[in-house]
N, C-alpha and C positions, 0 to 999 in steps of 0.2 A: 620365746627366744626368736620366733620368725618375725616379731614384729622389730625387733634387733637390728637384725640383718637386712631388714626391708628400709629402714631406717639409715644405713650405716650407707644403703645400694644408692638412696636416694640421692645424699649429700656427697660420695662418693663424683656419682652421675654429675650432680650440679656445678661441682666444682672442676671437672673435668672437659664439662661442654662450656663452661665460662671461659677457661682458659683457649679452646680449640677456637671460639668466635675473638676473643681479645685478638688472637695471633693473627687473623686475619682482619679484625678492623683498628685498634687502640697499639698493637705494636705492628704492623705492617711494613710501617715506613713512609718514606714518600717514592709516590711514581714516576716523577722524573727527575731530571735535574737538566741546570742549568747555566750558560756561560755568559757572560755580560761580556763583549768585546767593546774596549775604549776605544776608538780611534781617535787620531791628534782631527782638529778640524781644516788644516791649512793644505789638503791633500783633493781631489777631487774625485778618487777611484778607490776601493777597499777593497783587497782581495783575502776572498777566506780561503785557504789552503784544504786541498783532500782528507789533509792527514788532520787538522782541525775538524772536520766533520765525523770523522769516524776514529774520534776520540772514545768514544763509548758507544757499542755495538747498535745495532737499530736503525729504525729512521732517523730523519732530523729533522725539526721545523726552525725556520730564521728567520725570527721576529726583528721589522725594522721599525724604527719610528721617528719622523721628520717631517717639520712644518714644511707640508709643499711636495713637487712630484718624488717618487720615488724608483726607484729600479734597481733592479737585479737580475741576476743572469748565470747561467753556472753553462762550463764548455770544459773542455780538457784542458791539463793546467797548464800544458806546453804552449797552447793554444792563447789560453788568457795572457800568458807572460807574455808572451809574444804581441800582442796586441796592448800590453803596457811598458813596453819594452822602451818608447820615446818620453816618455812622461813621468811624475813623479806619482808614485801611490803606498798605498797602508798595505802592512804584508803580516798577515796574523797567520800564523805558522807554531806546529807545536815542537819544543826542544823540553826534552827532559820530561816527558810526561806536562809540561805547562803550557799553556798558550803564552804567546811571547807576539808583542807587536810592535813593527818596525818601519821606518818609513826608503821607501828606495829611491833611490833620485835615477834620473833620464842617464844612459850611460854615453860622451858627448865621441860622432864619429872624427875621426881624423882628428883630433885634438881638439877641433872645435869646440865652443861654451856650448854646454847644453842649453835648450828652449824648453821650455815642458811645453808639453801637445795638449792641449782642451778639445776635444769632441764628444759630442754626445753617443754614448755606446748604444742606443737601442738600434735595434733593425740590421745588426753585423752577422751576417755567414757562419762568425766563429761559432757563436753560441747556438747551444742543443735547446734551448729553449732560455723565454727573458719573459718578466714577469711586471707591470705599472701598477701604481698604487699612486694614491695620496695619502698623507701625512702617516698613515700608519699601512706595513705591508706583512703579511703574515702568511708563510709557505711552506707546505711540506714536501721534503726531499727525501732522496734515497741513494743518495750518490757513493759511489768508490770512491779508494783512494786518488784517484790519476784522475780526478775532475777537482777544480772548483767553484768559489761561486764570488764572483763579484759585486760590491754594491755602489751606488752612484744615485746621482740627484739628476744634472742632465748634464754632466760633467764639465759643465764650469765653475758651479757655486761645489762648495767643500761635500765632502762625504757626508751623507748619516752618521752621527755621532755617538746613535743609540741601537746598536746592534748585539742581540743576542739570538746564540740557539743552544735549543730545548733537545733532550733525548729521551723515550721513553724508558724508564726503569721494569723492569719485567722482574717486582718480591717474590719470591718464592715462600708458602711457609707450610713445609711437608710433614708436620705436627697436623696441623690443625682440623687435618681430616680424621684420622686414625684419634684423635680427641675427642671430637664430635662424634663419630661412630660408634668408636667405644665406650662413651660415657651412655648414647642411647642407647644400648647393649643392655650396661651396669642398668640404667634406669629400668627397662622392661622387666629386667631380673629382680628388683625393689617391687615394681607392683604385681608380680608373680608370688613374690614372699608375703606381702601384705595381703593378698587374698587367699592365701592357704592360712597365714593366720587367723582371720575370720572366718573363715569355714572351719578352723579345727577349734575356735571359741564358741561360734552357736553350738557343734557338736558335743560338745564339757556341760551343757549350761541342761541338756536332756527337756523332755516336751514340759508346757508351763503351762498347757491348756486345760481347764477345768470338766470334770468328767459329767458328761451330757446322762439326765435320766434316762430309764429303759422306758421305750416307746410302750404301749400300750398292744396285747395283743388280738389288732384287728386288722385285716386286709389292708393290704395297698390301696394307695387312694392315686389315681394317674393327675397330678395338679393341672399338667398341661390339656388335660381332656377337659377338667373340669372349668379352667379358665377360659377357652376356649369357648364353652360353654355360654359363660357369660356374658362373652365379648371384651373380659379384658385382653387386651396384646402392651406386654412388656419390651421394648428396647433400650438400646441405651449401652454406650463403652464398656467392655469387661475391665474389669481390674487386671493391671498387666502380672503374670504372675512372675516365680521367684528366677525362673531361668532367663525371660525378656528384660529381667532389671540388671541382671549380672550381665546379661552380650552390653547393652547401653552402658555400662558402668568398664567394660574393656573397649569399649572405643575409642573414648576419650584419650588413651594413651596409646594406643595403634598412630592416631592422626599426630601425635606432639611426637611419637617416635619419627615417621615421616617426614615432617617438617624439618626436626632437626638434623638427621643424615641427607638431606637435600643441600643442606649448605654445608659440606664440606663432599662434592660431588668433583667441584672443579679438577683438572689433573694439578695444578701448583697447590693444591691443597696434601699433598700427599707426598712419601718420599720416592724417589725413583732409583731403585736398586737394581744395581745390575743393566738399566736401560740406554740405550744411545740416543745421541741426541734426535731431533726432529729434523730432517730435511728443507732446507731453506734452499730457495732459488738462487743460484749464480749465475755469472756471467761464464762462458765458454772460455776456455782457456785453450789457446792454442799454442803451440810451439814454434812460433815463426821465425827463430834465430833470430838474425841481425837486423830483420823487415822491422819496420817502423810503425806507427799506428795509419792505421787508414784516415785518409783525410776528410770522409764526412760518415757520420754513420745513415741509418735507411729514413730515421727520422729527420735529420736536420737534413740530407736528400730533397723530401717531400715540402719542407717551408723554403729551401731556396731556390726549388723549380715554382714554387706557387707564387712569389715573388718577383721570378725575372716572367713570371707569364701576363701577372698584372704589372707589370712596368710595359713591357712592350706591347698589350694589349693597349694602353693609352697612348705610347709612344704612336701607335698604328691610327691610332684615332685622331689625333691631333698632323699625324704626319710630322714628326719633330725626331729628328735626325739624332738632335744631342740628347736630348731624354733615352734614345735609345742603349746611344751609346754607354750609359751606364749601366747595361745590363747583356749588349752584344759586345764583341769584337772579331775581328780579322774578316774571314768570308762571312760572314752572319752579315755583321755588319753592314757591310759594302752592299750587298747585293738589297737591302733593305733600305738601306740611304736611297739609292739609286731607284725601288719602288716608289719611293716618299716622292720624289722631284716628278716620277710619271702622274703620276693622282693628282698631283696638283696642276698636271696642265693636261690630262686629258680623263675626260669624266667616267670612262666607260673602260676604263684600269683596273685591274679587281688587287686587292691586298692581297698579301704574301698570307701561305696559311700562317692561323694562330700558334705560338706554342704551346705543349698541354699542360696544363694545371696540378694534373693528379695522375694518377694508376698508372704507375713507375711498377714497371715490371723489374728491369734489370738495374742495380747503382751498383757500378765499377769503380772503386773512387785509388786513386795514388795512395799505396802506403808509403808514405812522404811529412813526416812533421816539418820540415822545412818549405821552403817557397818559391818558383810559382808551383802549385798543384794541378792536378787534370783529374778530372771526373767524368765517366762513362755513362751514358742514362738512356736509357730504354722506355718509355710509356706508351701504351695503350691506348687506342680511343676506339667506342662499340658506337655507330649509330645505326638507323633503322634500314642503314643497305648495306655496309662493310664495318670489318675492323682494320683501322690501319694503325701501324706502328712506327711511332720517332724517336729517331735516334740523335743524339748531342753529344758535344764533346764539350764541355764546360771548365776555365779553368780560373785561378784566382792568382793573381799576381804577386801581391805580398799581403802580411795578415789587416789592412787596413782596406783594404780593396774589397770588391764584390766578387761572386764569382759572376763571369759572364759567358755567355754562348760563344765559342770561335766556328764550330761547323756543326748544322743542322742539315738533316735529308730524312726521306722517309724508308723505312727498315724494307726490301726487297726480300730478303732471304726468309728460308721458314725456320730455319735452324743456325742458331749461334754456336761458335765454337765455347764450347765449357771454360767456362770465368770463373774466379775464385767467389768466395761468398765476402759479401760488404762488408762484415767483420772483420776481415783479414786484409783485405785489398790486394792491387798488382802492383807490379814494380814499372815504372814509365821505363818503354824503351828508347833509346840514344838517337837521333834522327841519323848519324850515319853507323849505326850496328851491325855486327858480322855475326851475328847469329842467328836471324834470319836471310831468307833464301833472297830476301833483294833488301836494302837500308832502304827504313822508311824517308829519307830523302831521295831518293832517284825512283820511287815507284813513280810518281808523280810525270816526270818525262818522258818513263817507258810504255806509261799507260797514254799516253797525246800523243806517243809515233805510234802505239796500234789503232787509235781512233783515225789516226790521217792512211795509214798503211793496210791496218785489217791484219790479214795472215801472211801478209809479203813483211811485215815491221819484224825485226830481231829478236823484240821483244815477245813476241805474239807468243811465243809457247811458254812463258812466265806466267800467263794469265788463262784462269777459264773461258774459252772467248764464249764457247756452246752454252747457249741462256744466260747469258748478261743482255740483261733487259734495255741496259741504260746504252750498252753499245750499239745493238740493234737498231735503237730508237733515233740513236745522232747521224747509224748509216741511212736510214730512210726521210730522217728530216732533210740533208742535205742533198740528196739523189732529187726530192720533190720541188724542195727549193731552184734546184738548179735546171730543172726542166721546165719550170716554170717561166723563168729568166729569161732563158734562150727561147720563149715563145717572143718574146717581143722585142729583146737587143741583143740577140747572139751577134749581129753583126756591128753594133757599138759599144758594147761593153762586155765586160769579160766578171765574173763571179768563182773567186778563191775563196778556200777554205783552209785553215790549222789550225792544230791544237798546240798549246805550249804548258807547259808547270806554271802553276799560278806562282801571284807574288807573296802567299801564307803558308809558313812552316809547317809541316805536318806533325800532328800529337799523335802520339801511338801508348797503348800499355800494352802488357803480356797478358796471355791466356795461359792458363792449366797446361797447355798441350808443347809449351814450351816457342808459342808462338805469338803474332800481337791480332789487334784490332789497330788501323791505323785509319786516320781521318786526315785527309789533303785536299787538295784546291787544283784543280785544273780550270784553264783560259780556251776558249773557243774563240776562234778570231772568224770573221766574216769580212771578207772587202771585195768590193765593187768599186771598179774602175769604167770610163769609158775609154771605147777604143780608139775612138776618131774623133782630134782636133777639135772638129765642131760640135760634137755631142754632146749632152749634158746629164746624169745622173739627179733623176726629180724622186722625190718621195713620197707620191700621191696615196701610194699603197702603206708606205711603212712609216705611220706617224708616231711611235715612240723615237725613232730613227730623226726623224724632227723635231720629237720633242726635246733630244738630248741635244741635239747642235743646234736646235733654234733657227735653221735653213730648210729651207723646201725645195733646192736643187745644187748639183755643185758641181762645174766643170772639170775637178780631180778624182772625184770619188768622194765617198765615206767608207767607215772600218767599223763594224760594230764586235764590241765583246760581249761573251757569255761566260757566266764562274759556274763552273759545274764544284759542285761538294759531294767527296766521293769517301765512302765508309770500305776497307777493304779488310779480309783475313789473308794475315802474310805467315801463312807456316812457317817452323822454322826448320834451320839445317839439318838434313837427316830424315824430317820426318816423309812417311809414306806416303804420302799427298803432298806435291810441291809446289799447284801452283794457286798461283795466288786470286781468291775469288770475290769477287764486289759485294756485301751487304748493304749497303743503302746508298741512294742519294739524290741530290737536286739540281735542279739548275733553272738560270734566270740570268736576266738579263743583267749584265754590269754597265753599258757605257756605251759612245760611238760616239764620232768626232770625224770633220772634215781631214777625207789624205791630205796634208803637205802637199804644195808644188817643188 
């Protein structure tokens, strides 16, 4: 009967682990799936929508394919509409659970005929990252809702035609463990029965050995003394006996038991009862009310400062004003141009420092989806004698534009006022606002009547004047200057100084503490006049002063400017700290030109 049931365990078992491996390889299913996007060909931009990506949970990969270059890019979707907001493009968007693809036309302003815009999208601000291929481009993504991805050739010839993506399927099949397991169970229990079978059949069957005669009675004979004796020595493998064949004979199914509950070990081989799901990585969710998305995240930060550092890295090399200009503006600019023109006519000019590349300590960026934006940025530089740190005030125009530099200085303070995290962003303050302790339009003024005035100016208790490095540095530039002068024409010419608001807006955004960071432009004026009729004002000593007006003496005078770029914390109204204290900045020469008679 046990050879029955070892029988019954056997076929039981076999058909039990057949089934647990089917479930896992012959019914599984398939692993992924995926979407073929048509696009019409008469379009030149194809935008995949968020909500088409994260149509089925997972990653995504977006398989492109097109004789010739290829591109794609994915950014926030406000961001891409926006930047095909002039133009006509493919719009594959999901309704209804289906993808649905639609073509949008350019919307025309003031009644005018729309024009569709043709530019090539690589190298744009907007995007978090952009991807080149030839004829075939294959990428994986992991993006939200509120991103997506666009695709283009180099946007004049039509879209890729041949766009699809892939998501992976994650079968589950919670049989096919507890099948596998159990059947090797059932199994070991069959050769457990099979071998009590045969031990209780030899035992039935009683000894079958025939009965040996009775020895003879004579003394033992010791064989091994006697063999010994004669010099035979016997060796050689014992016969293994009956208990070493029975362990070798349960091994064999120990190792198939092993093998077989090894494959159904996975956890999707099993059911999950009662259990929650697995923790998956999200994005921070914040509660920002009505704030808006912040205008760049920490990574597209780091590609469009590495960018305007290699543009004006060549700009600086070349000395080329307009190259630069597409990566500075306002006081950046100016004071850069104005280097460009000394280099070039006097050899012993040193460059403006470089901007830095990398190791962005602070990104402040506008939460702002609309346009112009302002971005805050802080970077680091370690060499082998200091660490010095620069500060920007970067902004972008509209979404076709670059972002560019308006005010660069270097960071003076040890300690910044607490700023929101680059997830969240600040809100731009109003240049004339009444909630801070001065509108960042008039700090500008009242900080050039304390440089001219000191602690006699009105303003002077607005401002930290005790260790501001920068004001310190303009009273002793000018005291040196001016003693100098008067060594040799106090009595023909006469040496003035002011400071006035420069002619660039000041950016400002908010801090945490309910107050801003604002970045403005003040004017240094320098003029020397002679006092007497016959005198003349020569520039033996001050050849940038020559190089800008192209004279080497002038019976009127000359007027030389300096732009100072000045980083300030402006508390706001109310708080216990009122006044307002200098974090960074620079300064350099702008300009000089003969007085008018």
């Amino acid at each position: 009967m046990r050879f029955v049931w070892a029988v019954a365990a056997f076929v039981l078992a076999a058909v039990m682990i057949a089934t647990g491996i089917a479930q896992r390889t012959l019914f599984q299913g398939p692993k992924s799936e995926t979407t073929t996007i048509s696009a019409p060909s008469e379009t030149s931009y194809t935008l995949i929508d968020g909500a088409v990506l994260n149509r089925l949970p997972g990653s995504q990969t977006l398989r492109v394919a097109h004789s010739g270059d290829l591109f794609a890019a994915y950014g926030r979707t406000v961001d891409v509409k926006a930047w095909l907001s002039d133009t006509a493009y493919t719009s594959v968007t999901l309704d209804k659970g289906k993808v649905v693809t639609t073509t949008v036309q350019p919307q025309p302003a003031d009644g005018a005929a729309a024009t569709p815009a043709h530019r090539n999208p690589a190298g744009s601000d907007l995007w978090l990252d952009e991807f080149h291929q030839e004829d075939i481009l294959i990428q994986h993504l992991q993006l939200p809702t509120t991103m997506s991805v666009l695709v283009a050739s180099d946007g004049t010839k039509p879209a890729p035609a041949d766009v699809s993506v892939t998501w992976p399927i994650k079968a589950t099949t919670p049989w096919a463990g507890p099948l596998i397991v159990g059947g090797a169970v059932v199994m070991a229990i069959g050769v457990f029965l099979y071998i009590l079978g045969i031990r209780r059949l030899r035992r039935s069957r009683g000894p079958r050995r025939k009965a040996l005669p009775p020895l003879p009675d004579t003394a033992p004979i010791d064989l091994s003394v006697e063999q010994a004796d004669k010099g035979v020595i016997t060796a050689g493998p014992a016969a293994p006996t009956r208990s070493a064949r029975r362990r070798s004979f349960a091994v064999l199914p120990v190792l198939a038991l092993s093998t077989v509950m090894f494959a159904g070990c996975s956890a999707d081989a099993w059911p999950q009862w009662g259990a929650s799901p697995s923790p998956t990585p999200s994005e921070t969710v914040v509660d920002a009310g009505d704030t808006q998305q912040p205008a760049v995240t920490a990574s597209q930060a780091d590609r469009i400062v590495t960018h305007i550092s290699q543009t004006v890295a060549t700009a600086d090399e070349k000395k080329d004003a307009k190259l630069a200009s597409t990566r500075l503006a306002g006081a950046a600019l100016a004071e850069r141009t104005t280097n460009y023109r000394l280099r070039a006519k006097l050899s012993d000019e040193q460059a403006l420092p470089p901007l830095p590349a990398s190791g962005m300590k602070v990104v402040l960026p506008q939460a702002y989806e609309g346009w112009p934006r302002t971005v805050m940025l802080v970077a680091e530089q370690k060499d082998a004698k200091a660490t010095t740190s620069t500060v920007m005030m970067i902004s972008q125009h509209d979404a076709w534009s670059e972002y560019k530099v308006d005010y660069v200085g270097q960071l003076d303070a040890t300690t910044l006022p607490d700023v929101a995290p680059t997830y969240v962003g600040a809100a731009a303050v109003q240049p004339d606002s009444s909630f801070l302790v001065m509108p960042p339009d008039k700090i500008a003024a009242a900080y050039a009547d304390v440089i001219d005035h000191g602690t006699k100016s009105p303003s002077s208790g607005a401002f930290a004047i005790d260790g501001d490095p920068f004001l310190k540095g303009v009273t002793e530039t000018r005291k040196n200057q001016l003693v100098k002068f008067q060594k040799t024409a106090k009595k023909t010419g006469s040496m003035a100084f002011s400071a006035t608001a420069g002619t660039f807006p000041p950016l400002a955004l908010a801090t945490l503490e309910s107050g801003a960071i604002v970045a403005l432009n003040v004017h240094e004026v320098e003029t020397v006049k002679p006092t007497n009729k016959d005198a003349v004002i020569k520039l033996d000593k001050t050849p940038r002063v020559q190089a800008l007006t192209g004279v080497k003496e002038s019976q009127s005078g000359f007027v030389t400017t300096y732009s100072d770029q000045l980083f300030f914390y402006v508390p706001g109204v109310g708080a216990g700290d009122s006044q307002i204290r200098l974090l960074g900045y620079s300064s350099n020469i702008l300009g000089a030109k003969v007085v008018s008679k």
